[in-house]
C-alpha positions in Angstrom: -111.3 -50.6 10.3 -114.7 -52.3 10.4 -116.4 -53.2 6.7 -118.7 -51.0 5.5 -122.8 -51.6 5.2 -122.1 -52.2 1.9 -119.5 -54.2 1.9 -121.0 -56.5 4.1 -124.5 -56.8 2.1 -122.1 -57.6 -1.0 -120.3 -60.0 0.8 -123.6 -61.4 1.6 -125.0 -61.4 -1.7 -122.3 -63.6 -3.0 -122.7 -65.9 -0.1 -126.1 -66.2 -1.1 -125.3 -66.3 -5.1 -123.0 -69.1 -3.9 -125.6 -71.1 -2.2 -128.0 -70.5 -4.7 -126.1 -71.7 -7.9 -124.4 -74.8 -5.8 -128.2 -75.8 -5.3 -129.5 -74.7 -8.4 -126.6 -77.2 -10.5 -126.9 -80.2 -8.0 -130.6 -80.3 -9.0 -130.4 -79.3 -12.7 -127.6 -81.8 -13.7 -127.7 -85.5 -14.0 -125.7 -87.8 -12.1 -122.5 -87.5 -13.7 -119.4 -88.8 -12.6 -117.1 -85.6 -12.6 -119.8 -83.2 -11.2 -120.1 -79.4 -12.7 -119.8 -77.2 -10.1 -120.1 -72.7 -10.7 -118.0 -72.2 -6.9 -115.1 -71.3 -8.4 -116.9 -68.8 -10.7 -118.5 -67.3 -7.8 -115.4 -67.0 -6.0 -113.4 -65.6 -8.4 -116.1 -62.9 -9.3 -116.5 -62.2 -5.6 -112.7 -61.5 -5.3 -112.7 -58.9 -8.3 -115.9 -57.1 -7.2 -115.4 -57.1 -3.2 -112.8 -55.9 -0.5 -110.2 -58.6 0.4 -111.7 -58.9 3.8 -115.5 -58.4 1.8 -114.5 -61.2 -0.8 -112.8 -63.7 2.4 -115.8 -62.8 4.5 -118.2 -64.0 1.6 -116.6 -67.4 1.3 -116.2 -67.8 5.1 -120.2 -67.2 5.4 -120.7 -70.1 2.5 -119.0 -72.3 4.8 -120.1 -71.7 7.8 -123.6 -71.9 6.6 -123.0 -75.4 5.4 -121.1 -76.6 8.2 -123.9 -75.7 10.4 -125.7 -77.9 8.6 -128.1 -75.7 6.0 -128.0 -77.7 2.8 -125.9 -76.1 0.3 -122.7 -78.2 -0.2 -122.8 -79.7 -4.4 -122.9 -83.3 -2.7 -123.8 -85.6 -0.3 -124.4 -85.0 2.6 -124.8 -81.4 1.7 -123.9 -79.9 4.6 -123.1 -80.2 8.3 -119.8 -81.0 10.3 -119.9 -84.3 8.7 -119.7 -83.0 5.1 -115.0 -81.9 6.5 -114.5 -85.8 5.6 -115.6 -85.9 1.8 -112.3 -85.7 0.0 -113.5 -82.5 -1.9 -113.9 -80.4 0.7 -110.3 -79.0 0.3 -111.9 -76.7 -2.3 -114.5 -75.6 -0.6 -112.1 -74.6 2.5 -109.8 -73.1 -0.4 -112.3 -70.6 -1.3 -111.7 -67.7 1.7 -108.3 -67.5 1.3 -108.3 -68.2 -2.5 -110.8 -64.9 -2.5 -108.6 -63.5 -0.3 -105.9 -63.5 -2.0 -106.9 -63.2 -5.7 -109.1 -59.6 -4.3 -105.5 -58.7 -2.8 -103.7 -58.8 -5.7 -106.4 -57.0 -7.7 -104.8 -53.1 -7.9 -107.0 -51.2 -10.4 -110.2 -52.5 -13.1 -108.7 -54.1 -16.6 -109.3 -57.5 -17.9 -105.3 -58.5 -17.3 -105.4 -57.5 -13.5 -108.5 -59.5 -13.1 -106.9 -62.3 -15.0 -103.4 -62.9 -13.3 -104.9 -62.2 -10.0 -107.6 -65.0 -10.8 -104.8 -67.8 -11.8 -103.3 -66.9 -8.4 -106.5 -67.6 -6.7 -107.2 -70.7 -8.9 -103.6 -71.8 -7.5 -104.1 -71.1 -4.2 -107.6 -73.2 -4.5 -106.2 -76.0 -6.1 -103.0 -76.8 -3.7 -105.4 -76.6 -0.8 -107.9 -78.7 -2.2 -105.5 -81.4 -3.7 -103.3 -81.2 -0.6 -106.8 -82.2 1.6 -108.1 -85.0 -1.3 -104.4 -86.4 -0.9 -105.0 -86.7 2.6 -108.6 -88.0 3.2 -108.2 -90.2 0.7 -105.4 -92.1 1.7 -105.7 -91.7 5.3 -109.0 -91.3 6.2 -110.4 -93.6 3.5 -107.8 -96.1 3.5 -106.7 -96.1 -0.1 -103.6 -96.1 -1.4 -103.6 -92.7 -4.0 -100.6 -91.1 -4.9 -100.2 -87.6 -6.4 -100.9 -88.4 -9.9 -103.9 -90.2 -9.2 -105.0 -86.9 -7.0 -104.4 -84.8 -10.3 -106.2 -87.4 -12.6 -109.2 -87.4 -10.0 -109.0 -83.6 -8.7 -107.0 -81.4 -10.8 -106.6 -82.5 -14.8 -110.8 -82.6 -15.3 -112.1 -79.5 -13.9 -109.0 -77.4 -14.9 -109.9 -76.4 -18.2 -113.4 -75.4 -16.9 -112.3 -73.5 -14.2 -109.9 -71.4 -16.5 -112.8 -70.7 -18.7 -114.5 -69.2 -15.5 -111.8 -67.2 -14.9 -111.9 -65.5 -18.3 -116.0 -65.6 -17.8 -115.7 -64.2 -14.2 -113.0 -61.6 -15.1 -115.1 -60.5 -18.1 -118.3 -60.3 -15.9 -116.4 -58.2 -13.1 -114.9 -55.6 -15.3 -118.7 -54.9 -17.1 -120.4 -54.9 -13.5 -116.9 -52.6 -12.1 -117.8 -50.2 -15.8 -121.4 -49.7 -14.8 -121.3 -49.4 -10.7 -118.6 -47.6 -10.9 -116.6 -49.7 -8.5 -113.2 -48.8 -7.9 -110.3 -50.6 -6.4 -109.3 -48.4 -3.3 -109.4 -51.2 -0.8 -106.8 -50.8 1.8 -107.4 -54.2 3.5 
């Protein structure tokens, strides 16, 4: 069953919120050496508020935008092919089936749905994205980086944050679901 106008112009909004923020916080922080980054929020409030297929179909149009080459990747170079062989971009290929996933598991509106879906999501984002640093880093980039060095670099600073967007997300889906009136009767 194809998606519905709607859907699709939601999925496209939170392509767009996606490219927007990633921009909007690559030129508002400072150079930092563990960079900020609102993806994950945006992912996980696209998973509660779209489809399964809506919420994948968001992510996948983030991504293809940047691999084409528009500028919206959080760092050098910012997009194009070229951006698959910075060690982060595990996370970034995490997101459609992170969204995916999380939306999935989503069965009705309340703040402990939202949340145990999101931690699945969050999961699924991080073994994707740790698995891929792991491997660029020690075979494309020649350095010798074991698994806790991965965690150290990839997992143990951003984790805390990204649980606090999952309660921030979760809490900003169920208002938005309260006052649109969005249900969760997505069959696929």
């Amino acid at each position: 069953m194809p998606l519905s106008t709607q859907e699709l112009v939601r999925a496209a909004m939170f392509a767009a919120l996606m490219c927007v923020l990633t921009i909007l916080v690559r030129v508002l922080q400072p150079m930092v050496v563990i960079p900020f980054s609102l993806q994950p929020l945006v992912m996980l409030l696209a998973a509660c508020l779209l489809s399964p297929r809506g919420a994948c179909l968001s992510m996948l149009a983030y991504l293809g935008l940047g691999l084409m080459g528009i500028p919206v990747f959080s760092m050098p170079p910012y997009g194009g092919p070229a951006y698959a062989l910075v060690p982060s971009f595990g996370f970034i290929l995490s997101f459609p089936i992170a969204a995916w996933l999380q939306s999935r598991l989503i069965k009705r509106v309340d703040w402990l749905n939202f949340i145990v879906a999101g931690l699945a999501g969050i999961m699924v984002m991080y073994l994707i994205g740790l698995v891929y640093m792991y491997f660029m880093l020690n075979f494309y980039l020649g350095h010798t980086v074991d698994v806790i060095k991965v965690l150290k670099l990839g997992f143990i600073p951003f984790f805390s944050f990204d649980l606090i967007k999952l309660f921030l997300a979760s809490w900003l889906a169920l208002e938005v679901s309260r006052r649109l009136d969005i249900k969760r009767e997505f069959i696929g």
